[in-house]
VODO-41295 format. One record per residue (C-alpha): residue number from 1; x, y, z. Coordinates in nm, 2 decimals. Example, Ala and Ser with C-alpha at 12.3 -4.5 7.8 and 13.67 -1.06 7.14 Angstrom:
BEGIN
+------+--------+--------+--------+
! resi !     c1 !     c2 !     c3 !
+------+--------+--------+--------+
!    1 !   1.23 !  -0.45 !   0.78 !
!    2 !   1.37 !  -0.11 !   0.71 !
+------+--------+--------+--------+
// end
This chain:
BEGIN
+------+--------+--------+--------+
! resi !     c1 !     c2 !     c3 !
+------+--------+--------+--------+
!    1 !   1.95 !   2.42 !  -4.21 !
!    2 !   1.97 !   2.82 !  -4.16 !
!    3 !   1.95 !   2.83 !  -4.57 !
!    4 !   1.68 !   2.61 !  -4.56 !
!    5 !   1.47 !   2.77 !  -4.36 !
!    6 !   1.52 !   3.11 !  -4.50 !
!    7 !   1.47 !   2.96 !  -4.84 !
!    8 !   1.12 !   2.80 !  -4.70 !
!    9 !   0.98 !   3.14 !  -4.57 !
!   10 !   1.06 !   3.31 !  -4.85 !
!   11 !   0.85 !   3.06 !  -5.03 !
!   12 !   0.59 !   3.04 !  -4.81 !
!   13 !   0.52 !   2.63 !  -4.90 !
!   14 !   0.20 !   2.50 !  -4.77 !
!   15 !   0.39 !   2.12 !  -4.70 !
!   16 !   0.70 !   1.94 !  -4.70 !
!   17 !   0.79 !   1.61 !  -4.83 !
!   18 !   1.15 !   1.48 !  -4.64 !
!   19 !   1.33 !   1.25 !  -4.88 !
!   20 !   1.66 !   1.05 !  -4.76 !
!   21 !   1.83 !   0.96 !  -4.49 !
!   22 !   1.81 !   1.08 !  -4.11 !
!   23 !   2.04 !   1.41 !  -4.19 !
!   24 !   1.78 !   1.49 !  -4.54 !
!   25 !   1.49 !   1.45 !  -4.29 !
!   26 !   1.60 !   1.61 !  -4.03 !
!   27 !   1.67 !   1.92 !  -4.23 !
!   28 !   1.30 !   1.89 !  -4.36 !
!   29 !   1.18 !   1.87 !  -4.01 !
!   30 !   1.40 !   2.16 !  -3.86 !
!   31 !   1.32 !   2.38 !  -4.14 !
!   32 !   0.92 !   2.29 !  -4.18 !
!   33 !   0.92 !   2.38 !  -3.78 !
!   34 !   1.06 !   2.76 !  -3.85 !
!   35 !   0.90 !   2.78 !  -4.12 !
!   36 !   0.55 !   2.73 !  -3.96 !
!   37 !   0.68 !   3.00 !  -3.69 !
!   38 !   0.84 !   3.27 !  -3.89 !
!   39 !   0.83 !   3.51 !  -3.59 !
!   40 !   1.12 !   3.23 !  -3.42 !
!   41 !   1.47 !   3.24 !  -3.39 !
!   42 !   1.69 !   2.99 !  -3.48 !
!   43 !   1.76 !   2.86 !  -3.14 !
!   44 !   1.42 !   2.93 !  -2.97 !
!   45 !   1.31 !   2.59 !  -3.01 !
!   46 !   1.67 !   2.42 !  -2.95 !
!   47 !   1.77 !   2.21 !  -2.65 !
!   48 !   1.95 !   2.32 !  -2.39 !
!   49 !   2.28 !   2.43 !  -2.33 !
!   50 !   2.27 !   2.60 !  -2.64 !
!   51 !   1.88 !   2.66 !  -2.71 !
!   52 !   1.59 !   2.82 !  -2.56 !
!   53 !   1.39 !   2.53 !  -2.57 !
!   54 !   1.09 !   2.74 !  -2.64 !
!   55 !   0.73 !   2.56 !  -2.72 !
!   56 !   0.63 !   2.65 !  -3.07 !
!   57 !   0.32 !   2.86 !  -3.12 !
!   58 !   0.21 !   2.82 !  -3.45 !
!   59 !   0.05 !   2.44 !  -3.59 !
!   60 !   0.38 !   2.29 !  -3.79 !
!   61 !   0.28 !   2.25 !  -4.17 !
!   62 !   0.27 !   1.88 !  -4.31 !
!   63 !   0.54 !   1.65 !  -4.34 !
!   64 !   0.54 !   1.31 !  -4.56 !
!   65 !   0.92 !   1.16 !  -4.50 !
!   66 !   1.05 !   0.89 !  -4.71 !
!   67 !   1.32 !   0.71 !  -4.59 !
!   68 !   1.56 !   0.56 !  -4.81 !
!   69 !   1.80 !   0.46 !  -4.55 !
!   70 !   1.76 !   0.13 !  -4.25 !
!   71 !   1.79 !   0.40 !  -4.05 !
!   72 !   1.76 !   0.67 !  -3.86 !
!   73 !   1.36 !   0.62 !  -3.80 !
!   74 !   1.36 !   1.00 !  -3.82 !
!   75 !   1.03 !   0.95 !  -4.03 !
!   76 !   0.84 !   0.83 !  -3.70 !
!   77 !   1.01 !   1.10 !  -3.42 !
!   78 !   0.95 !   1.41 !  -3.31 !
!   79 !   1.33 !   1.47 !  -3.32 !
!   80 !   1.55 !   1.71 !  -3.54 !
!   81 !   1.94 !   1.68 !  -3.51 !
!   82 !   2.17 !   1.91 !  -3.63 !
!   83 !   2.52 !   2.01 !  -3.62 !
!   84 !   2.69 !   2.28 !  -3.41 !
!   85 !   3.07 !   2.33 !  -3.50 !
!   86 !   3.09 !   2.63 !  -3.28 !
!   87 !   3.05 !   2.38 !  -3.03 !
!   88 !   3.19 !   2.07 !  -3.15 !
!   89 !   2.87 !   1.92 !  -3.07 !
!   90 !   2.52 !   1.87 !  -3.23 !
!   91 !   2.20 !   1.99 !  -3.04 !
!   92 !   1.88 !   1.88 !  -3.15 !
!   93 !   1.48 !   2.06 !  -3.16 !
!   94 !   1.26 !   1.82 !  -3.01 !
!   95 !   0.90 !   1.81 !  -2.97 !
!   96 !   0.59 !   1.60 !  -3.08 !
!   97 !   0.49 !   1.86 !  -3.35 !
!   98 !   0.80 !   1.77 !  -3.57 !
!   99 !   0.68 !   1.38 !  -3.61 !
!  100 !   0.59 !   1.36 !  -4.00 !
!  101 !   0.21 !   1.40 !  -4.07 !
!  102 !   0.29 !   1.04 !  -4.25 !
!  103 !   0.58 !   0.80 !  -4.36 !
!  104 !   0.59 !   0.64 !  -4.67 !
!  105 !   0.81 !   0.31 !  -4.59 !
!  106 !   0.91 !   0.13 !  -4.91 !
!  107 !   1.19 !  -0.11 !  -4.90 !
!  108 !   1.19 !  -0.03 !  -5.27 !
!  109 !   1.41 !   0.30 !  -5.16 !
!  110 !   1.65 !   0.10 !  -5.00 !
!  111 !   1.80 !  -0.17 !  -5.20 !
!  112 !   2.02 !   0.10 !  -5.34 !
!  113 !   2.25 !   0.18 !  -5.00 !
!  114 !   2.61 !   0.11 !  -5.06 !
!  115 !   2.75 !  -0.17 !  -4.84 !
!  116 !   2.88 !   0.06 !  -4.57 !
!  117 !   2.53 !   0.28 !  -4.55 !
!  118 !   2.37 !  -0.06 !  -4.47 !
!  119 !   2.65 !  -0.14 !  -4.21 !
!  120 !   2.62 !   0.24 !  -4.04 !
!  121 !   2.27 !   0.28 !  -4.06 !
!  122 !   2.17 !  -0.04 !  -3.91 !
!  123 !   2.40 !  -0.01 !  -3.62 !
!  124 !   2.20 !   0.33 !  -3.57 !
!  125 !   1.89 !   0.11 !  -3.57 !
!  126 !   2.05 !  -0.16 !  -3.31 !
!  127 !   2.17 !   0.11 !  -3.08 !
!  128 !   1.84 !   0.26 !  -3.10 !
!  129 !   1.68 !  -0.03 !  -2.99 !
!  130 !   1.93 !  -0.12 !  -2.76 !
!  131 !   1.96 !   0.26 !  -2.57 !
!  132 !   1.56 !   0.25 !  -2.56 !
!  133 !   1.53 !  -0.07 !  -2.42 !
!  134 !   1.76 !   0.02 !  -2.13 !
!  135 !   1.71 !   0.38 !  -2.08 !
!  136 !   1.62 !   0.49 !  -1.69 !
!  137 !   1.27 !   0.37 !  -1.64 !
!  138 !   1.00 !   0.63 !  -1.74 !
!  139 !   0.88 !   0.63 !  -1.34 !
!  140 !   1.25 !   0.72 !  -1.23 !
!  141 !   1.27 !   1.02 !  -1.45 !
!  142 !   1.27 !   1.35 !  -1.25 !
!  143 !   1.19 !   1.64 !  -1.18 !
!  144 !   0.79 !   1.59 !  -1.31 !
!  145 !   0.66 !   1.84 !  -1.57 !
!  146 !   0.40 !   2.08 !  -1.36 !
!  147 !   0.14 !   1.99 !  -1.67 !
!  148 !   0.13 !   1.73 !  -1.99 !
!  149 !   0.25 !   2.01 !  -2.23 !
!  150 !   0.58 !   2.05 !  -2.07 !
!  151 !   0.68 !   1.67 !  -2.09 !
!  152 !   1.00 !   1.63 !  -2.26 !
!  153 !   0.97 !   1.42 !  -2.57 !
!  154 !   1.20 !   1.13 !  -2.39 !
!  155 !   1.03 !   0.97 !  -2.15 !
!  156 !   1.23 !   0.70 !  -2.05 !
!  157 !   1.17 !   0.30 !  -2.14 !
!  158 !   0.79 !   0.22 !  -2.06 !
!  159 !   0.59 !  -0.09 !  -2.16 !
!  160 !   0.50 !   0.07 !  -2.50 !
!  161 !   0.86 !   0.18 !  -2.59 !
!  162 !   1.00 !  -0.20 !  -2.51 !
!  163 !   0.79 !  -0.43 !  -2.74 !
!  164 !   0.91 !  -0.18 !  -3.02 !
!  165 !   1.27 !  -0.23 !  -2.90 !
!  166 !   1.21 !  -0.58 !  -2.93 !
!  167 !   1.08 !  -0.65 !  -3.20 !
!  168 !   1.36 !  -0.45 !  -3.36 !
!  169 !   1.58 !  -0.66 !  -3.22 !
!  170 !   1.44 !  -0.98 !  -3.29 !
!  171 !   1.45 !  -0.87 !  -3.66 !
!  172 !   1.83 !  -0.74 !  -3.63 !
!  173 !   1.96 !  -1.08 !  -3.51 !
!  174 !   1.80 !  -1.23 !  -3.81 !
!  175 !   1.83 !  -1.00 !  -4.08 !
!  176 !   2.14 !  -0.72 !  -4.01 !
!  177 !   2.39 !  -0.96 !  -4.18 !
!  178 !   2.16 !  -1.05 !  -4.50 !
!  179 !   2.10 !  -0.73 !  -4.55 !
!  180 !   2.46 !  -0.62 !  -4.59 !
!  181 !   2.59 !  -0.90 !  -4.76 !
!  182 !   2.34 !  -0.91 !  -5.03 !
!  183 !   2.20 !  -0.58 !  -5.11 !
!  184 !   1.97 !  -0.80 !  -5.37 !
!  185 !   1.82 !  -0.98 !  -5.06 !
!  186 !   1.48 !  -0.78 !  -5.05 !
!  187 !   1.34 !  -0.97 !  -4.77 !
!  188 !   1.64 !  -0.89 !  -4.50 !
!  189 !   1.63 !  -0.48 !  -4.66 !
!  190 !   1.25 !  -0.45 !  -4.62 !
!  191 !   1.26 !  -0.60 !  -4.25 !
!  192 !   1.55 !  -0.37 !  -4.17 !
!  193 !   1.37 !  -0.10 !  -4.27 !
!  194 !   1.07 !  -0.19 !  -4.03 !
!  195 !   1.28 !  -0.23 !  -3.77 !
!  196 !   1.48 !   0.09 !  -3.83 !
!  197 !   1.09 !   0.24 !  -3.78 !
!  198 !   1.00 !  -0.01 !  -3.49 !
!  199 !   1.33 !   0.12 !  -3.32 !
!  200 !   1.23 !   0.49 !  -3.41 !
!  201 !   0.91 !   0.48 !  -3.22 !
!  202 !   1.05 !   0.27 !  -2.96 !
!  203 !   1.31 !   0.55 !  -2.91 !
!  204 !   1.10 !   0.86 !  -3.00 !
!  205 !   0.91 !   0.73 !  -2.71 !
!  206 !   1.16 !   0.62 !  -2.50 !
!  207 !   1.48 !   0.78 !  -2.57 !
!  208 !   1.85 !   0.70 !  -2.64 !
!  209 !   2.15 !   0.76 !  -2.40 !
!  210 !   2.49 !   0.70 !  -2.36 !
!  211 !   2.57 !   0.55 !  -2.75 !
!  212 !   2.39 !   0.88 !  -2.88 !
!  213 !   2.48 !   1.11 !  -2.64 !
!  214 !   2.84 !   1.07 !  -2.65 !
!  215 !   2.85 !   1.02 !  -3.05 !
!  216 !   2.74 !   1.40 !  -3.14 !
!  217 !   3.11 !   1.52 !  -3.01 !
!  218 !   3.26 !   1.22 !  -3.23 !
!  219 !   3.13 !   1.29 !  -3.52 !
!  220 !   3.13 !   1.69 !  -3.51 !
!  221 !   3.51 !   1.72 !  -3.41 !
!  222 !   3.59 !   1.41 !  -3.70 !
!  223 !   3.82 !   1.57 !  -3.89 !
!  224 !   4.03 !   1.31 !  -4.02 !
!  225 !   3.85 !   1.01 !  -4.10 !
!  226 !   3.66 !   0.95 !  -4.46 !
!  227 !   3.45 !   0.63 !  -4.59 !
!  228 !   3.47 !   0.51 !  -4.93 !
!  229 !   3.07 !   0.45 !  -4.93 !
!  230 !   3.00 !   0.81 !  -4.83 !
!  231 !   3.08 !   1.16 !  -4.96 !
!  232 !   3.50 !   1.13 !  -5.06 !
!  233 !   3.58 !   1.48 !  -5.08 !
!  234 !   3.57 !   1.54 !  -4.72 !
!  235 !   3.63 !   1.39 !  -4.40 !
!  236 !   3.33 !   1.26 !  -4.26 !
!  237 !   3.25 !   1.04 !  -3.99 !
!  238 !   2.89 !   0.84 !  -4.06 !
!  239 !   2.67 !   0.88 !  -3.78 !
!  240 !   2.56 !   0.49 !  -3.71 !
!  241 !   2.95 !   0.45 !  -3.68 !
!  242 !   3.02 !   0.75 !  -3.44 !
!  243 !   2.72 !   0.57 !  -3.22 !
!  244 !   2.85 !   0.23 !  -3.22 !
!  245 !   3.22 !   0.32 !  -3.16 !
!  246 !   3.14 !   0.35 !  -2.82 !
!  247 !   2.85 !   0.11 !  -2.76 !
!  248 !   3.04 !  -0.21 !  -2.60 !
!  249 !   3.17 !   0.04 !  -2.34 !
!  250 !   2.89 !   0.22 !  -2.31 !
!  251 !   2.67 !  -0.11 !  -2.24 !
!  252 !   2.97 !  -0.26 !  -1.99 !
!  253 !   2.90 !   0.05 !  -1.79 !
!  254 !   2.51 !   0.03 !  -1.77 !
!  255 !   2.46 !  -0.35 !  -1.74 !
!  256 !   2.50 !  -0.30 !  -1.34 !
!  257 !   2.20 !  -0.09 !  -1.37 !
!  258 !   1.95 !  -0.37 !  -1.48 !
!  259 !   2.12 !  -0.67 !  -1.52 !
!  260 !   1.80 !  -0.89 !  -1.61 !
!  261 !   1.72 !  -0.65 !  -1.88 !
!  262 !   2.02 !  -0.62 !  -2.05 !
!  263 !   2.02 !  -1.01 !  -2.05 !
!  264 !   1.68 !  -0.99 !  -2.20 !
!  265 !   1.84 !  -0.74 !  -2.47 !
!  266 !   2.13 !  -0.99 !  -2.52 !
!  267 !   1.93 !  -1.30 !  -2.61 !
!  268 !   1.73 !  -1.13 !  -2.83 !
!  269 !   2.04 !  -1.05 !  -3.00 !
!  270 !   2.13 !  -1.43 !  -2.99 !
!  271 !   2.31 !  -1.47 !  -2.67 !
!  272 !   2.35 !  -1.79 !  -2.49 !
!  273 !   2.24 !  -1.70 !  -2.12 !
!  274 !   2.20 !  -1.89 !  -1.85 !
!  275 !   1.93 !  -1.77 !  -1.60 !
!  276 !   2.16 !  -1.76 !  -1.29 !
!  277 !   2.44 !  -1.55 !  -1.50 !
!  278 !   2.64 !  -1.31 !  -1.28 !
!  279 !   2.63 !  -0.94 !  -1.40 !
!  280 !   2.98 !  -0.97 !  -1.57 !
!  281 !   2.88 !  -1.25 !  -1.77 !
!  282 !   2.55 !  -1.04 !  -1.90 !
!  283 !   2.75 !  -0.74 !  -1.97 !
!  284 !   3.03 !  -0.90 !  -2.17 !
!  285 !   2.75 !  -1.14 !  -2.37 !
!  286 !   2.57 !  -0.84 !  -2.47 !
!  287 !   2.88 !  -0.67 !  -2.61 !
!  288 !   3.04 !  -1.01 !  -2.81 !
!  289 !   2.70 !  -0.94 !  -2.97 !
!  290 !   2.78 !  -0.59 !  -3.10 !
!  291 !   3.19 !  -0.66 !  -3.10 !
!  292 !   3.06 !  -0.96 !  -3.34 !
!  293 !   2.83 !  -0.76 !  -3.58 !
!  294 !   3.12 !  -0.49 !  -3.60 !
!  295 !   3.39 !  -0.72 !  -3.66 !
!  296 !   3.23 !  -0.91 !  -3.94 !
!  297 !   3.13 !  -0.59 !  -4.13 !
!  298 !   3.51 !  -0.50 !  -4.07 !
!  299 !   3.40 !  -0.17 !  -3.86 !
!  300 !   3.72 !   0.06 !  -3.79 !
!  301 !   3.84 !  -0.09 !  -3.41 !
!  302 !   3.72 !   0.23 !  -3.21 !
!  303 !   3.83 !   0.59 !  -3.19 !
!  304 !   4.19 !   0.63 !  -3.26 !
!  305 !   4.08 !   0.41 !  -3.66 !
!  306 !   3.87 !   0.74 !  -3.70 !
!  307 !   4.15 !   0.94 !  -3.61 !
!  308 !   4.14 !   1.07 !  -3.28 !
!  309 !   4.39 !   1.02 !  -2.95 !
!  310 !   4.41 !   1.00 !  -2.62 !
!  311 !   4.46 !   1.41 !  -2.53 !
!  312 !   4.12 !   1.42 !  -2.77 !
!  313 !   3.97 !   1.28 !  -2.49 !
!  314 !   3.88 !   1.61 !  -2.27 !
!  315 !   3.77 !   1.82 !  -2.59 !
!  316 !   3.52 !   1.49 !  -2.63 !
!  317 !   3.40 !   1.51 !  -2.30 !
!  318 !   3.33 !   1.90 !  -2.27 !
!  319 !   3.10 !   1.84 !  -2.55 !
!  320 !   2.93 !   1.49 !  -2.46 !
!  321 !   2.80 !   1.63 !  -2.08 !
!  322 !   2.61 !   1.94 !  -2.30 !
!  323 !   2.39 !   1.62 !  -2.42 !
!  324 !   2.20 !   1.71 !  -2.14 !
!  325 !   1.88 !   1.50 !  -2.26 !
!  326 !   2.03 !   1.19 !  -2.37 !
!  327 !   2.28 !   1.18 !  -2.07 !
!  328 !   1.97 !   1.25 !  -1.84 !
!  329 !   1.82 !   0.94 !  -1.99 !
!  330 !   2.14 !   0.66 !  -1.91 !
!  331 !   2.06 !   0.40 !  -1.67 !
!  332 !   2.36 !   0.48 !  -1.43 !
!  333 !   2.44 !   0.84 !  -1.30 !
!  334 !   2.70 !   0.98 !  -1.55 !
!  335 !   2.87 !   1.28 !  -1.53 !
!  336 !   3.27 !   1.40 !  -1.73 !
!  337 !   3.46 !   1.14 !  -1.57 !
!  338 !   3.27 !   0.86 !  -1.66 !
!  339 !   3.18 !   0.96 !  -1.98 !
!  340 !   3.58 !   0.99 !  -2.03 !
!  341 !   3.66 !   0.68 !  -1.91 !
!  342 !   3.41 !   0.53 !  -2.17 !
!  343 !   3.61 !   0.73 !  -2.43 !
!  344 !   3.92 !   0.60 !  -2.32 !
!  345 !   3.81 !   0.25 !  -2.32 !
!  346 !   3.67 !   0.32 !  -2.70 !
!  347 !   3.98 !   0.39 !  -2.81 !
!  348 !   3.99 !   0.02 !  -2.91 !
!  349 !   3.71 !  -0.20 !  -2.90 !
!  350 !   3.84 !  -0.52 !  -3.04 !
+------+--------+--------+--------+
// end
């Protein structure tokens, strides 16, 4: 991203047009913002731990971003992610400036993803709408910005964020299988694709937690595994699968937050609930949901597949609690020990 954005203000460009998946448009995001503030350092407008978290000054230069992934919904956020290896983490620049100017969404620009893009990117899309859907309620999140400027780009779920959720997930149960199976099957691509944007603006909105916030350490300190769909000549761990790797123990842990709406989230997927269901019974419904979508697309079973171990745990860990905002945003209080007992329970998840 550096390169890019040295590149751009050399240039001077007068717009940017973001092309690809969430990493392509994040890039164009990241780089349009420092490029429309030339007087910023590279970390002025990052998160915290590791950023200043600095309001930009300048109005951000156009964006049009074309997904051609069912996705990331970068195209709808006002989110950048990007990788920090001195960290073994990735940090993010967030603000409401960085959502593109306008989104071209054609399902057209999809029907090319290899089978495992489908699989990876869609279970970024389900955890999207899933961690949105039960984030910490927007009227629990604290302390309150002194004015509107200063409100973080997460809010927490809200009436607005939800019927984006679930609609995502209404279209997931029906159409996540089609559309990996049969790459020719244009009607289940172009409604994964809307969903992929429903769930972007659901979560752009919203926020994500525990799934996101403890995948950035995954994939950053991957350094073993490689997929056959992706780039071979490197190891590389795909970010829908480093989010999903933990997602049935991240969603054990938070259904005693809001049982009734993780019930809500697991019929949507499918489920067959009963109304009087005891917490335990909504928690391990929801995750046969996502433990049945990962073992029919033949998903690596957890952590140790992508090559990690047990004493990989604690690096993990470090590096998860500095995802201070998506952390902030999980239902339950979570702090290192939880988030390496989740880990630990990852390990395996079938």
């Amino acid at each position: 991203m550096k390169k890019a954005i040295s590149f751009a203000r050399q240039q001077k460009f007068d717009s940017f047009i973001a092309v690809g998946g969430g990493s392509s448009m994040d890039t164009c995001k990241g780089t349009a913002l420092y490029a429309s503030n030339p007087q910023a350092d590279f970390l002025d407008f990052a998160v915290p731990p590791f950023g200043k978290n600095l309001l930009p000054t300048n109005p951000m230069l156009p964006v049009v971003a074309v997904p051609t992934t069912a996705g990331t919904g970068s195209e709808t956020t006002g989110v950048a992610i990007f990788d920090m290896p001195e960290h073994k983490c990735k940090t993010a620049f967030r603000h409401r400036c960085l959502k593109p100017l306008l989104a071209i969404i054609d399902p057209l620009n999809v029907t090319s993803m290899p089978r495992n893009v489908a699989i990876y990117s869609g279970f970024d899309v389900l955890c999207h709408a899933l961690e949105s859907f039960t984030a910490k309620p927007y009227f629990q999140r604290s302390p309150r910005p002194q004015r509107p400027s200063l409100r973080p780009v997460y809010q927490g779920s809200n009436p607005i964020s939800d019927i984006w959720a679930q609609e995502a997930l209404r279209i997931i149960a029906k159409y996540f299988r089609r559309s990996v199976n049969d790459a020719g099957d244009e009607e289940a691509r172009t409604q994964m694709l809307m969903a992929s944007s429903f769930a972007g603006m659901g979560f752009g909105n919203a926020g994500v937690h525990l799934c996101h916030g403890l995948s950035y350490p995954i994939s950053s300190q991957g350094k073993r595994y490689v997929d056959t769909d992706y780039d071979k000549s490197r190891p590389l761990i795909p970010h829908g699968l480093s989010v999903v790797i933990t997602a049935v123990a991240d969603f054990l842990f938070t259904t005693a937050a809001d049982p009734e709406r993780h019930a809500q989230a697991a019929k949507l997927l499918g489920a067959d609930l009963a109304i009087s269901a005891s917490e335990e019974t909504i928690a391990q419904k929801l995750t046969d949901e996502i433990r049945s979508f990962m073992s029919d697309f033949g998903v690596p079973n957890g952590l140790s597949a992508l090559g990690f171990s047990y004493s990989d745990i604690d690096t993990l860990s470090d590096a998860a609690v500095n995802s201070l905002s998506a952390v902030s945003i999980a239902p339950r209080a979570t702090d290192k020990v939880v988030i390496a007992d989740i880990y630990e329970k990852s390990m395996q998840v079938f």
